[in-house]
Structures are given as C-alpha cells and as structure tokens.
C-alpha beads as a LAMMPS data file, in Angstrom:
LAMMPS data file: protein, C-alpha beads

332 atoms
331 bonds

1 atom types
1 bond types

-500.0 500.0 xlo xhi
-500.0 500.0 ylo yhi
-500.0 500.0 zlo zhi

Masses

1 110.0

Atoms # bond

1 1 1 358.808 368.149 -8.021
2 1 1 356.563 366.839 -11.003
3 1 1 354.715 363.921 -10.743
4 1 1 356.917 362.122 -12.540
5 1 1 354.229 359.206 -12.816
6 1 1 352.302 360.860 -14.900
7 1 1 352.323 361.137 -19.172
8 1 1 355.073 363.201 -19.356
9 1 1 353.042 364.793 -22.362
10 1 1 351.099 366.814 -19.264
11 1 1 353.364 368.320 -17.611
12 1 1 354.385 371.536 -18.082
13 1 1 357.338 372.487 -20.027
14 1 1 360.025 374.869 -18.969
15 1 1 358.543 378.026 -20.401
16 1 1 355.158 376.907 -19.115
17 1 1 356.937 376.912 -15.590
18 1 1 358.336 380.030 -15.799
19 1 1 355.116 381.954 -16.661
20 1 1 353.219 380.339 -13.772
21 1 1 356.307 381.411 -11.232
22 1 1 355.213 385.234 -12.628
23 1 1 358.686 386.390 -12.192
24 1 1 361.897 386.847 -13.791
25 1 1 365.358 386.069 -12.140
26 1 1 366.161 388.517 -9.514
27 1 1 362.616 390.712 -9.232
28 1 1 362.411 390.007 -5.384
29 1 1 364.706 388.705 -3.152
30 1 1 364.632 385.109 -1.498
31 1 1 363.477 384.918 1.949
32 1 1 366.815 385.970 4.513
33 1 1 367.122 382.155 5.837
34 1 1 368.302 381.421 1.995
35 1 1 371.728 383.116 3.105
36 1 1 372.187 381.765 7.168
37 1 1 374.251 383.635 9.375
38 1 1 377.660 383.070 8.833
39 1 1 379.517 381.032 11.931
40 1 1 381.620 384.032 13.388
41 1 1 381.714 384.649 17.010
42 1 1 380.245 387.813 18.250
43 1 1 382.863 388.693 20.425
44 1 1 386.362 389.265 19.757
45 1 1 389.777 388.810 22.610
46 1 1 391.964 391.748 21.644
47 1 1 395.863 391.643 24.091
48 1 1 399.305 393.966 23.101
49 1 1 402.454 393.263 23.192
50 1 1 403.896 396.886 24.225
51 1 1 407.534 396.037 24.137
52 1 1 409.477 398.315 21.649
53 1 1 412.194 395.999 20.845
54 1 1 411.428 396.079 17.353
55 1 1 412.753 399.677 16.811
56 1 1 415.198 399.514 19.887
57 1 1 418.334 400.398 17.599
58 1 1 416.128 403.513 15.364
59 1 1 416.477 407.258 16.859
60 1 1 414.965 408.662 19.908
61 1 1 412.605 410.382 18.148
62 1 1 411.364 408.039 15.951
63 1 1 411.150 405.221 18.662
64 1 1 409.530 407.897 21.385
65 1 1 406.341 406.103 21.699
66 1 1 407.434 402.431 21.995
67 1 1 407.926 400.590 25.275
68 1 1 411.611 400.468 25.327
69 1 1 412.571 401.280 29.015
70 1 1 410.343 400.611 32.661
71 1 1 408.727 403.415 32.569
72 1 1 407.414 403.640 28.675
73 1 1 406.657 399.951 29.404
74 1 1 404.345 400.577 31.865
75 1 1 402.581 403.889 30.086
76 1 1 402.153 401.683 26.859
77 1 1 400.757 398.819 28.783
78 1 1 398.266 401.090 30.203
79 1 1 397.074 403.275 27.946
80 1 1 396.706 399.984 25.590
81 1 1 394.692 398.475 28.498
82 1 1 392.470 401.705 28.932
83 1 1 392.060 401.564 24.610
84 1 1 390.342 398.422 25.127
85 1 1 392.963 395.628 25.060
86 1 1 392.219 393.111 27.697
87 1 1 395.522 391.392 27.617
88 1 1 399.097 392.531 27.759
89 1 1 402.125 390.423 27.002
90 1 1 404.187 390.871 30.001
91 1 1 408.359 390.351 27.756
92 1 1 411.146 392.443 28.898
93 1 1 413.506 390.164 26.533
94 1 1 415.663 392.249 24.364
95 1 1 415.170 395.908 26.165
96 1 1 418.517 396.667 27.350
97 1 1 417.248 399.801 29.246
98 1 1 415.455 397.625 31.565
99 1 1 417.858 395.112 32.489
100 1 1 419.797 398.137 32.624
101 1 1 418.307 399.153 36.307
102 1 1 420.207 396.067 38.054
103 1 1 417.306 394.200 38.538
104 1 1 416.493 390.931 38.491
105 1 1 413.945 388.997 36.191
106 1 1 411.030 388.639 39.580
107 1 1 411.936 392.059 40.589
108 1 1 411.767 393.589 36.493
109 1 1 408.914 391.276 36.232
110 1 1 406.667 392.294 39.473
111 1 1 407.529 395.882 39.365
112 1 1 406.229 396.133 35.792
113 1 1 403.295 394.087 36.937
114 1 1 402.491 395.896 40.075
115 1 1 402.608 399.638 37.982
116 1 1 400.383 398.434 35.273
117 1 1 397.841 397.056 37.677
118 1 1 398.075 400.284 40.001
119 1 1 397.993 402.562 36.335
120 1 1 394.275 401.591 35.402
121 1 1 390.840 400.591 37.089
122 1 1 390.957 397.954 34.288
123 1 1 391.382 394.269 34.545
124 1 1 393.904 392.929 32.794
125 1 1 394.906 389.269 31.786
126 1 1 398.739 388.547 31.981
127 1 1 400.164 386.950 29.110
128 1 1 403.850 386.149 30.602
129 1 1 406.937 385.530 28.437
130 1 1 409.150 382.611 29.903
131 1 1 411.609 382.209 27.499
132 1 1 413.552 384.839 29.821
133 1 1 416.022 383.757 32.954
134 1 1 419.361 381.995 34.131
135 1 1 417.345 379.310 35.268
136 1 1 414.595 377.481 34.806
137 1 1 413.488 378.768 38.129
138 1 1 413.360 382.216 36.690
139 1 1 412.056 381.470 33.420
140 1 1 409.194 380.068 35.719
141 1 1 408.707 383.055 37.812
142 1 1 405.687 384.467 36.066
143 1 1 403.902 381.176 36.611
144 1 1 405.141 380.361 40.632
145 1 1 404.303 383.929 41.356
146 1 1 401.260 384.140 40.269
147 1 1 401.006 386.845 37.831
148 1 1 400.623 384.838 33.830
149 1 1 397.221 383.357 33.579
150 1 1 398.444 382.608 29.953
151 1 1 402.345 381.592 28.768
152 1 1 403.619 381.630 24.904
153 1 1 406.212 379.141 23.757
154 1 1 407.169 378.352 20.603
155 1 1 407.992 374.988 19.817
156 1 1 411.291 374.273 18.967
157 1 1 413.278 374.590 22.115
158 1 1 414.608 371.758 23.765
159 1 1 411.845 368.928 24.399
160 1 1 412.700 368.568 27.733
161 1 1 412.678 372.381 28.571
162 1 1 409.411 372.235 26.914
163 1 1 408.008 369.056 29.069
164 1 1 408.864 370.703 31.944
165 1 1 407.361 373.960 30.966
166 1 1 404.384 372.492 29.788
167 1 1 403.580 370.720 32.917
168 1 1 404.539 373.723 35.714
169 1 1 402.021 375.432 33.590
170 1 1 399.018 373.323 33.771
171 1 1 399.923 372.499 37.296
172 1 1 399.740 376.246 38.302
173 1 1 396.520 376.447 36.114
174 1 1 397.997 378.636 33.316
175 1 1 397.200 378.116 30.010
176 1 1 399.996 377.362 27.418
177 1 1 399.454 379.314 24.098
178 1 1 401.711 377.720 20.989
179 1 1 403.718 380.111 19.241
180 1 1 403.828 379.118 15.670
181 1 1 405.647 381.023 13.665
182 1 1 405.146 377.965 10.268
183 1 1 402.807 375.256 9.239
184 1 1 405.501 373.276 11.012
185 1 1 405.544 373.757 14.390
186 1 1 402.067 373.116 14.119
187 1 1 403.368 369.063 14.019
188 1 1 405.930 369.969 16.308
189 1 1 403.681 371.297 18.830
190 1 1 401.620 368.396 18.460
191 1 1 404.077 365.745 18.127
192 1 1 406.733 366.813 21.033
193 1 1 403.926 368.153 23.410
194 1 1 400.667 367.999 23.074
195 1 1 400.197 364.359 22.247
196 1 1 402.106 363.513 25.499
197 1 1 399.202 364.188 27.694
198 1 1 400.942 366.800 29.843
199 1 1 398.318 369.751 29.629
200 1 1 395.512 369.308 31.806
201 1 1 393.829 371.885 29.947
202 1 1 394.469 372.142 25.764
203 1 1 396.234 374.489 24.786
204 1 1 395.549 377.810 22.806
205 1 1 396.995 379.101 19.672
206 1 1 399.298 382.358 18.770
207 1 1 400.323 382.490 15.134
208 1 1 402.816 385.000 14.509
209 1 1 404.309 385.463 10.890
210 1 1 405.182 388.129 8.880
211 1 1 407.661 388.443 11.425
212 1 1 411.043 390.644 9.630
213 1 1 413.591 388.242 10.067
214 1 1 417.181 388.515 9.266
215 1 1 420.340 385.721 8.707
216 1 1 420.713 386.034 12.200
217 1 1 417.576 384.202 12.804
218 1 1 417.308 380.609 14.884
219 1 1 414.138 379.687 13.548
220 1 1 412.586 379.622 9.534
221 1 1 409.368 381.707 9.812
222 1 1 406.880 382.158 7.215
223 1 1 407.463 384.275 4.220
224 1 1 404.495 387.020 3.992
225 1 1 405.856 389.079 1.154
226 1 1 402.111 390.139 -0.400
227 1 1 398.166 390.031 0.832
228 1 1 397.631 386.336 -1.208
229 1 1 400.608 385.060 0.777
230 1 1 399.084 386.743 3.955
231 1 1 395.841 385.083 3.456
232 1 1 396.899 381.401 1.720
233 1 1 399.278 381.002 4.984
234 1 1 396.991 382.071 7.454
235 1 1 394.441 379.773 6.398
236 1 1 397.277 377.031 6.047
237 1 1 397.817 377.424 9.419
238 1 1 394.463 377.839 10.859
239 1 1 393.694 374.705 8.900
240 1 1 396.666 372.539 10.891
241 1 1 395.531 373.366 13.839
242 1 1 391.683 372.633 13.282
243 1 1 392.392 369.248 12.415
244 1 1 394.428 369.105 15.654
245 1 1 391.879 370.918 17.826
246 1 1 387.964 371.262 15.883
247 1 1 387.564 374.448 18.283
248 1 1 390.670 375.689 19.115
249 1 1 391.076 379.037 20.399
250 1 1 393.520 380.932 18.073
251 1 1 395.281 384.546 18.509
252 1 1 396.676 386.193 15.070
253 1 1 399.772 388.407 16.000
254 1 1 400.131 391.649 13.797
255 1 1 403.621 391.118 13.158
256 1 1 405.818 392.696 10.485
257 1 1 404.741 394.171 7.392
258 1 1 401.136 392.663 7.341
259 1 1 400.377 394.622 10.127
260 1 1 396.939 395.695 10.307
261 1 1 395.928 393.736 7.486
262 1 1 396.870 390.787 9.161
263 1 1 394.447 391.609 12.244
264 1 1 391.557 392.292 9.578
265 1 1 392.109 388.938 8.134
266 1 1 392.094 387.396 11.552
267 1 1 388.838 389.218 12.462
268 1 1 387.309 388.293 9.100
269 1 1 387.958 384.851 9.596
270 1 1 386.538 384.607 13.519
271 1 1 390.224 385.076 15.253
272 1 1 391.234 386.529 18.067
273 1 1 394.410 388.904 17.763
274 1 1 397.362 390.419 19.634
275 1 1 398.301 393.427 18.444
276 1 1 401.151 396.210 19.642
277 1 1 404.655 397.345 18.972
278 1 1 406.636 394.094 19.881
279 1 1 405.827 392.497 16.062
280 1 1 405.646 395.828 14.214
281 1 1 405.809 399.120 13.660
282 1 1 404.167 399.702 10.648
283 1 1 400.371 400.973 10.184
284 1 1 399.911 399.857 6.486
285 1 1 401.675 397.265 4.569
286 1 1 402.042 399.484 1.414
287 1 1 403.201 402.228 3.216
288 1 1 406.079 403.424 5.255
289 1 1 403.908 405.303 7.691
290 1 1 404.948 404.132 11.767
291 1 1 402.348 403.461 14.394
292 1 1 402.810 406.149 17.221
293 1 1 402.232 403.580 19.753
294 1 1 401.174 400.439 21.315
295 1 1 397.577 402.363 21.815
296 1 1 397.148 403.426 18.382
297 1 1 397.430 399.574 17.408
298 1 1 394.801 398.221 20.188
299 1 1 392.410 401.926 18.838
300 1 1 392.875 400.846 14.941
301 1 1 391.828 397.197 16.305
302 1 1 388.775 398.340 18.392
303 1 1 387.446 400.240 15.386
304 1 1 388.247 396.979 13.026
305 1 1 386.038 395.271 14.890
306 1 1 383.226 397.804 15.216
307 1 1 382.898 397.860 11.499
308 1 1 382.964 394.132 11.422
309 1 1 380.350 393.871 14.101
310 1 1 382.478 392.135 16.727
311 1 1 382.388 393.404 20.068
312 1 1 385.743 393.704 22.074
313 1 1 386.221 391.262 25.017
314 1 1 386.966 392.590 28.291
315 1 1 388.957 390.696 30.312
316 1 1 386.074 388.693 32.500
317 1 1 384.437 387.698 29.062
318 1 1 387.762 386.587 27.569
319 1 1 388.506 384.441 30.645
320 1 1 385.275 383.370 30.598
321 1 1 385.962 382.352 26.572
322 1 1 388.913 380.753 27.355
323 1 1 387.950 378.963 30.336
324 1 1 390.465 380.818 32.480
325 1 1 390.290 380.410 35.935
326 1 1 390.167 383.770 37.303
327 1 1 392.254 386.771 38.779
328 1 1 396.033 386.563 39.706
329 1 1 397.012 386.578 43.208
330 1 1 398.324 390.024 44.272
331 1 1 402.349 389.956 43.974
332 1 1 403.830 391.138 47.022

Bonds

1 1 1 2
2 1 2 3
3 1 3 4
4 1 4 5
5 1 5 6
6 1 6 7
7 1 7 8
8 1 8 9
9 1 9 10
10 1 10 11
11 1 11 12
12 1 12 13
13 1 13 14
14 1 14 15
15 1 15 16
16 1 16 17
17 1 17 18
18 1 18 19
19 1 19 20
20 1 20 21
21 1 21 22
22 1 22 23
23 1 23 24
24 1 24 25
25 1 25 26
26 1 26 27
27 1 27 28
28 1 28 29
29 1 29 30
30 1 30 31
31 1 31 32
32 1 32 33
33 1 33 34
34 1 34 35
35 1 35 36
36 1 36 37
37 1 37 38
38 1 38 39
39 1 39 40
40 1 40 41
41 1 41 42
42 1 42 43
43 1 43 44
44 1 44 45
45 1 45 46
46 1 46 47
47 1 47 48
48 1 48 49
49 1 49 50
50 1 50 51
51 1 51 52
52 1 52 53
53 1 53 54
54 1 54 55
55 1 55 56
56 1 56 57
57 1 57 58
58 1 58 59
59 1 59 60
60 1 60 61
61 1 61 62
62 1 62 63
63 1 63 64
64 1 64 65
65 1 65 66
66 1 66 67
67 1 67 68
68 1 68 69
69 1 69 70
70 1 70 71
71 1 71 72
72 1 72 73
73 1 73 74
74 1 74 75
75 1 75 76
76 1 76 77
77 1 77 78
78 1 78 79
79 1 79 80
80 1 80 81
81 1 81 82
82 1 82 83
83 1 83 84
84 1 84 85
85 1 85 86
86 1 86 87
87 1 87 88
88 1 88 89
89 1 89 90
90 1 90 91
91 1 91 92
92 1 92 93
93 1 93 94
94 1 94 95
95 1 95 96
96 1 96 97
97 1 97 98
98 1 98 99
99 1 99 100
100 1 100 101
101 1 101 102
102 1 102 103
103 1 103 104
104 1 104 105
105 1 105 106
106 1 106 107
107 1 107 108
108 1 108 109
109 1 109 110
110 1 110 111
111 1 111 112
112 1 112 113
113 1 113 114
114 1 114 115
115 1 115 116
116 1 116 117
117 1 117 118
118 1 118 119
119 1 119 120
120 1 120 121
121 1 121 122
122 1 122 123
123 1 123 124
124 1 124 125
125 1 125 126
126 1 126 127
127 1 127 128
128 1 128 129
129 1 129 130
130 1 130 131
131 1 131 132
132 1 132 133
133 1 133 134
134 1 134 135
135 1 135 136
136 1 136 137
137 1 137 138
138 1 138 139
139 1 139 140
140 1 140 141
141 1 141 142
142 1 142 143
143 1 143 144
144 1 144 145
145 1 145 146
146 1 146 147
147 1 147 148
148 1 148 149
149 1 149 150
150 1 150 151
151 1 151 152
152 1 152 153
153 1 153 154
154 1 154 155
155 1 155 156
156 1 156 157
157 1 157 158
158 1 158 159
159 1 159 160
160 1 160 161
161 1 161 162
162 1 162 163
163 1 163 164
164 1 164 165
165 1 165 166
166 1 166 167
167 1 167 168
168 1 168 169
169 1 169 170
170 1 170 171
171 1 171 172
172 1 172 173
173 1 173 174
174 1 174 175
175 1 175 176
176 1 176 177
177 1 177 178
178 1 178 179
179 1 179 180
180 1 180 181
181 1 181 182
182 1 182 183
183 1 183 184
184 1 184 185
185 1 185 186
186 1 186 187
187 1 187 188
188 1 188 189
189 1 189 190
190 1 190 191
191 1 191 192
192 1 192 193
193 1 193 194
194 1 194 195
195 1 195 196
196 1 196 197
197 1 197 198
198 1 198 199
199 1 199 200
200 1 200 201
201 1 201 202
202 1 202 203
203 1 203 204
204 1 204 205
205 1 205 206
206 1 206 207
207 1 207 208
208 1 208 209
209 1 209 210
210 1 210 211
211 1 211 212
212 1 212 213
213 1 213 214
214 1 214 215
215 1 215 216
216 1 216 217
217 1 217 218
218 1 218 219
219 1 219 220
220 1 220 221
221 1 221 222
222 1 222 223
223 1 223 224
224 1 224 225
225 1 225 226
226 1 226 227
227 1 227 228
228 1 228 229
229 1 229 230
230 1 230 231
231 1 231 232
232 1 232 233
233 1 233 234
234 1 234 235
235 1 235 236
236 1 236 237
237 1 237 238
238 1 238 239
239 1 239 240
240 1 240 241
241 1 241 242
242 1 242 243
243 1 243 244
244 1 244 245
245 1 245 246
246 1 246 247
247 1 247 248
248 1 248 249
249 1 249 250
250 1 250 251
251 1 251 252
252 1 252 253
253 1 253 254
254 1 254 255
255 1 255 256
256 1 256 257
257 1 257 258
258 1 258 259
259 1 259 260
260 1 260 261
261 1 261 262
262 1 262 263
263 1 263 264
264 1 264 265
265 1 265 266
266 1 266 267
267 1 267 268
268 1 268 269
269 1 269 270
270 1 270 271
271 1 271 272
272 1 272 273
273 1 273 274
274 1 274 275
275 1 275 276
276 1 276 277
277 1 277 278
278 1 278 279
279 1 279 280
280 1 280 281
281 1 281 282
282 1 282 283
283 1 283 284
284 1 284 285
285 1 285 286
286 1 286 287
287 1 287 288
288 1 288 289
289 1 289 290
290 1 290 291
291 1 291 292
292 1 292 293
293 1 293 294
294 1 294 295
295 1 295 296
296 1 296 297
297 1 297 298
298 1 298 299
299 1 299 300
300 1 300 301
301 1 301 302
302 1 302 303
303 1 303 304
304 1 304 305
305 1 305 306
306 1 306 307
307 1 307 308
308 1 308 309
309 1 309 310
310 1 310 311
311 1 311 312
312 1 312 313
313 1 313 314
314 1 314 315
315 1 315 316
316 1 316 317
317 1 317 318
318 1 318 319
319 1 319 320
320 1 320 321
321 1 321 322
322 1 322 323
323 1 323 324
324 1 324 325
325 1 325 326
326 1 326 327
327 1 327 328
328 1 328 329
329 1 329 330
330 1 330 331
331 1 331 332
C-alpha cells in the first residue's frame, strides 16, 4: 500500500505502477498457494445394492444379470465386492424368487450372508435392510444377529417403530443411516428422531432421489427430471443436513435416471455413494442403454473416482471413516 501520508502529488500514478510491475495481465502465473487445495477428501466409501427388484417384472433376458433370486444375489454381491465395493446392502424385499424357497427372513437373511462372505477373500461391511419381517423381532434380525454394522430407514414410518429401531440400533452398536428421499425428511429425521437423544452415535446420511416412482407410491420423492434439477436438489439436500450435522457423513444413491451422473456429482462434491441395480438400471441418463450388472456399476464408479483422484475405501478404511466398530460376529 502507498504511503498514503505523503503529497499525494508523489506517488505514482496507475500507469506509473504498471510499468514498474514489468508485466502485463496474465504473462506468468501466480504462485500455486493463490488457488489452495480444494476441501475434498482423498478417499472415497463406495457399497451396492445388488438386488434386481427394479427390473423384476422385464424378460429373462433382459433382467439376466440382476440379483433377482438367492443365487444371482449372492454372485452380484460378490463380484461387486471383488470390483471394489466395500459395502453391500443386504434387502431381499420385493424378490419373490427368494421368499419363494420357504424360508424365513433369519434363514434368507444368514444364508445370503454366509455365501457372500464364503464367495470372496474380501471384507465386506453389511448394510442391512430392516424394513422387512412379521415382527419387529424379525425386522431386527440383522441387528440381534450380528451381521448389519450399518441400517437404512427412511423417515416416515411410524415414530414409535422408528424409536424403537433407532435405539436397538445404537444399543447393538450399528449405525443408523437416514434415508431421505426429499428436503423433507431431512426435518423429519431430525425432528421425530434425532433430536430425541436416542443414538449414541449420530447418524449417517443416504440420499436417494431420482428414484422412478409411480401413483402407487407411499412416499413424495424428489423430482430429478434434468442435470440442473440433479444438481440444485442435491445440494438442497446436502445443505439440510450440514446445518443439522457440520460433518456429516453422507452416501448419494445412483437411483433412477440420474444414474451415473448422480454418483459423479456426489464424487465432485466430496460424497460417498452407493451404487448397484436396486435404484437403477440405466448407464446414462440420455440414453436407454442398461447396466449389465451390479459390477459394472461399482467398475464405472471405481474408474469415476480414479479420474477424480479419489481413492476407493476398502472396508477397514471406511470403518475406520465412519467410526465403525469393527467385524460382525460369525452367524452360525
């Protein structure tokens, strides 16, 4: 800065300044530290949901590589494990070929379990639907028995389902993940559970929308007919739950239509994401062209976050992220 004390008469005068700098706009470059690193975490937490519910009523052919009975479960889990997902969302609501085999939810839900672990040298993190039973018992299994070291639930079932849920989680030391599927169940979450003081641990965040929805639907999702609408409610979102939770840890769901544009935006803005067959089974957003599999999602995602410069979590480091507590006990 001038002097300013001085006669003004002295001092040198714009063009003056410029000469003595010796340089026009833009002939070097300003030292790196002008431009800081941007606050993006190195690593990124990468899970699949393999269920193929989401083409269960298309052809054979068409819906060959989705996870629509035990077996194709199982494969997809696996191979999306050994692609370099370290999660796997453990749901067997709403494939009929399953529930089919006469078992019950514990035995559907350890035999998938058991084959997955014995189908890969991998560890894997169990991310356990419990939305699924005839009692709350059952819809509890994946918790009592060990095997979910993370549960999704939405919130707008009934608040004292929810309660209840909520605290058999954090008593077993499982960490509840919010589904939100709109801007509002951010409050709801908030309001009818979180602000209760029932978690012993905070919660983490799923955001799933984009989700194809028809008038049979119980719940108003978000609307994600175009990339602005991807990106202004996705940042929407994100911003409800920051002012919940500064840090929160937040998983993007490719669901729908967005598909893998939706995990690039994620990435882009520091996310974690879910990806798989459950919430879509498209490749491109513009296009009509199907994935193949859950694998192909979790491969497209790996290479995503290569050319971001992200590297993909394995399931020790995302525990270690996420400040879970360590590996299941062995179901018997």
């Amino acid at each position: 800065m001038f002097d300013l004390s001085r006669n003004w008469s002295e001092l040198p005068s714009l063009r003056e300044s410029v000469e003595a700098r010796v340089q026009t706009d833009m002939d070097a470059l300003p030292p790196i530290d002008v431009q800081p690193p941007w606050e993006v975490p190195d690593t990124v937490v990468i899970t699949a949901a393999v269920s193929g519910r989401i083409v269960r009523q298309e052809s054979e052919e068409r819906s060959a590589g989705f996870g629509l009975d035990h077996d194709s479960f199982v494969r997809a889990a696996v191979e999306s494990i050994e692609a370099g997902a370290c999660g796997i969302h453990l749901d067997i609501l709403g494939i009929p070929k399953i529930w089919e085999l006469g078992l019950t939810l514990p035995q559907a839900y350890s035999s998938l379990y058991k084959a997955i672990t014995a189908g890969t040298s991998k560890d894997w993190i169990c991310d356990a639907n419990v939305l699924t039973g005839d009692t709350f018992e059952q819809n509890m299994f994946a918790i009592t028995a060990g095997l979910a070291e993370t549960v999704p639930m939405a919130p707008n079932f009934p608040v004292p389902w929810m309660e209840s849920a909520a605290h058999v989680a954090t008593e077993h030391g499982v960490r509840l993940v919010f589904s939100i599927h709109s801007a509002a169940e951010v409050d709801l979450a908030n309001r009818l559970v979180l602000s209760k003081g029932i978690l012993k641990q905070k919660p983490m965040w799923g955001i799933l929308i984009g989700y194809p929805y028809d008038d049979s639907a119980t719940r108003l999702a978000t609307y994600v007919p175009h990339p602005k609408a991807m990106f202004s409610e996705l940042i929407n979102i994100v911003d409800r739950i920051r002012e919940i939770d500064a840090d929160a840890d937040i998983l993007v769901a490719s669901a729908g239509r967005a598909s893998q544009f939706m995990v690039t935006a994620a990435m882009l803005l520091g996310l974690d994401v879910r990806v798989g067959t459950e919430d879509t089974a498209f490749k491109f957003p513009h296009r009509n062209d199907l994935l193949a599999s859950s694998k192909e999602s979790v491969e497209r995602a790996v290479a995503t976050a290569a050319v971001l410069g992200r590297k993909v979590a394995t399931a020790a480091e995302a525990r270690d992220l996420l400040g879970l507590p360590g590996k299941r006990k062995k179901v018997a």
